[in-house]
C-alpha positions, 0 to 999 in steps of 0.5 A: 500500500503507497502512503498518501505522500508517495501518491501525490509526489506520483500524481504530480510527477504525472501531471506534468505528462499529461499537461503536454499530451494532445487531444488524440492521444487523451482520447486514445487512452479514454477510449481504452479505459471504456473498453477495459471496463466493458471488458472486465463486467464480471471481476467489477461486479465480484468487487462490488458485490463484496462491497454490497455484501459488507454494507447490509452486513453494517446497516447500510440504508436502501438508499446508501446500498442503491448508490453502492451497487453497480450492474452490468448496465450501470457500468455500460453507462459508466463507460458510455460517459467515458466515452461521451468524455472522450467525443468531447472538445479539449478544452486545454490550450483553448485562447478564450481572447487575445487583444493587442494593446496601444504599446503593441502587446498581444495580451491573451487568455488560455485554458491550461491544466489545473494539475492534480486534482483531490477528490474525496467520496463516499459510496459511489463506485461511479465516481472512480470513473467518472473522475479520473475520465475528467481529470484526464481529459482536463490534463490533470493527475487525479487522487481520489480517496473513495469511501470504505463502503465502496473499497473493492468496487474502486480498487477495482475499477482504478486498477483497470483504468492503471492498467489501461492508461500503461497500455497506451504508454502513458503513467498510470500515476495519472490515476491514483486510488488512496487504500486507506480509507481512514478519516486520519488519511482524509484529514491529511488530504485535505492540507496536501498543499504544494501537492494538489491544487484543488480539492473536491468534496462529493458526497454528503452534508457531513463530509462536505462540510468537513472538507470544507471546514478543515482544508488548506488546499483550495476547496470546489464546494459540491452540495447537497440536494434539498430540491423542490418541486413548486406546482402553480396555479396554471400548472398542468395537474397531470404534467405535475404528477408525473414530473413530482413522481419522477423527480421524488421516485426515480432514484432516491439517494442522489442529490438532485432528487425532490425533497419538497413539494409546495403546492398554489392553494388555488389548486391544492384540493385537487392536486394533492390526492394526485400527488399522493396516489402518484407516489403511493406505488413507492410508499412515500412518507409524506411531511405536510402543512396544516392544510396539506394534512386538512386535504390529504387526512391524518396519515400526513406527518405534520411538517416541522422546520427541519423537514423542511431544510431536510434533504431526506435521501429516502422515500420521504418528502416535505409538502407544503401548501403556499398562497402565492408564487412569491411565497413559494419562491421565499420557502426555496431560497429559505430552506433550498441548499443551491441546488436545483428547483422546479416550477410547473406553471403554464405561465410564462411570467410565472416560469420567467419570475421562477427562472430569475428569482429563485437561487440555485445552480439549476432552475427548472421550468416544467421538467424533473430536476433529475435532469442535473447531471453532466450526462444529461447536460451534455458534459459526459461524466461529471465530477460533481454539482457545484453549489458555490458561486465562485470559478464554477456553479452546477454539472462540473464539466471539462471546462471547470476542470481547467484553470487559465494563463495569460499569454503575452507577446511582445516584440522587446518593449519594456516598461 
């Protein structure tokens, strides 16, 4: 097992490779690492499924089990993002502008590598992948200290992509996996200064706060998801069902899944009873107002302040009754995490007001907030959803993985 100072002393051995590597080469080598993975399904879900194994054997809710387990579908989307990363544009080397000045400089912006790039996780093998394809196709070295709970899956998985990279001739050390997963090791990435350049938290409110609290390296803050889902006046009630149902159901234990619902008195008695038969296949529990439980009987839980700023990961959800759009929009940018937010209305105006005034990385009109993601956004895999509002905010793509230079040529002048 390499401690964590040998890793970064590797990583940013690597870094300075890859920083000179063009986009046909990168590209080659993703194109490898997708077809190592598809490759190899059988040895991936060995691992994985030690992992699920060990994670009911401690407890671990439906929810956490869900964002640990992959399949053979699962890791075809995995190499498919990989492979969606690889089709995309190089963004290094990109001139964002170049002016020439009255003294005759020619002073220009250029996207260059970050460098190595931390990224500590919890129980989501998918990150492995999803990281290093990134970092990589950003012309990065990658450290990625992963959860216990998803140890052999990321050993796994970072031991092909190694093997893949070596294949094409390039330094496996592009791709480094932390083996201790202690909380002491954790601690110590986090003020690796001199070796990474940024650091990223992905995971939950627990683990993103830590970082973010004790780093000394430069931190991208990813966020947890409490996302609504506002059904207006106008609001196309069956639209609303299917959009809240999608958007609550489809996958509870990631961070763009609804965990509130806020609903226009005017259309509150009809709407509700949808509501609540459109999530009764799931047996969703449901938090709500006085008046919500008024409409929907006794079986709603009364909604307190913190199920309301709860983001529930679980087949639960906050409702909420609400007299006026901009009532709704106070409760989001009151209770919201910067997330991502949904109006359905069949209004314009009000979908526009939605649009400008509710603070979020993604605001939605008449569709899921599932749609938060870098595949879905075209990005390919992401390295995570951006609640800050500094250098990056939302689906992080390629581009937020860069950093710029300022280049300048001159013809002898001095000032």
């Amino acid at each position: 097992m390499r401690d964590l100072q040998t890793i970064a002393a590797c990583a940013c051995a690597a870094k300075r490779v890859l920083a000179r590597l063009g986009a046909n080469e990168k590209n080659r080598a993703l194109e490898a690492i997708a077809g190592a993975l598809e490759a190899n399904v059988d040895q991936i879900l060995a691992a994985n499924a030690e992992d699920i194994a060990h994670g009911r054997e401690v407890g671990l809710n439906d929810g956490l089990i869900d964002r640990l387990t992959l399949t053979a579908e699962r890791i075809a989307g995995i190499a498919e993002g990989v492979r969606q990363v690889a089709a995309l544009d190089d963004p290094v080397g990109e001139v964002l502008w170049m002016k020439t000045r009255p003294n005759g400089l020619r002073i220009g912006q250029k996207r260059v590598p970050m460098g190595v790039i931390g990224i500590i996780y919890e129980a989501r093998p998918n990150v492995t992948v999803d990281a290093a394809a990134l970092c990589f196709k950003a012309g990065s070295a990658c450290v990625l200290r992963g959860g216990k709970e998803a140890f052999h899956s990321s050993m796994c998985l970072a031991s092909l992509m190694r093997g893949a990279l070596e294949a094409c001739g390039l330094p496996a050390d592009a791709v480094n996996l932390v083996e201790d997963t202690s909380r002491e090791t954790a601690n110590r990435m986090m003020r690796l200064n001199g070796y990474l350049d940024v650091l990223i938290p992905r995971g939950g409110a627990g683990l993103i706060r830590a970082v973010v609290e004790n780093a000394t390296v430069p931190v991208i803050e990813t966020g947890t998801g409490n996302c609504h889902v506002y059904v207006d006046e106008s609001a196309d009630l069956e639209k609303a069902a299917a959009i809240l149902k999608n958007a609550k159901c489809q996958r509870i234990s990631v961070c763009n899944a609804a965990e509130s619902l806020l609903v226009h008195e005017a259309v509150a008695e009809k709407f509700l009873p949808l509501a609540a038969q459109a999530l009764a296949p799931d047996h969703v529990k449901l938090h709500g107002c006085a008046r919500t439980r008024e409409i929907l009987g006794s079986a709603v839980l009364p909604a307190t302040d913190e199920d309301y700023a709860r983001e529930y990961l679980d087949y639960e959800i906050s409702v909420k009754v609400v007299s006026s759009l901009d009532e709704a929009v106070e409760h989001i940018n009151r209770y919201n995490t910067g997330h991502s937010e949904c109006i359905v209305t069949e209004s314009y105006t009000a979908a526009e007001r939605f649009l400008d005034e509710v603070d979020a990385a993604a605001v939605y009109a008449n569709a899921s907030t599932r749609f938060t993601d870098g595949f879905e956004f075209g990005f390919g895999a992401e390295i995570g959803i951006s609640t800050q509002k500094l250098h990056a905010r939302g689906p992080m793509g390629l581009e937020a993985l860069t950093s710029t230079k300022y280049i300048i040529y001159g013809s002898g002048q001095v000032r």
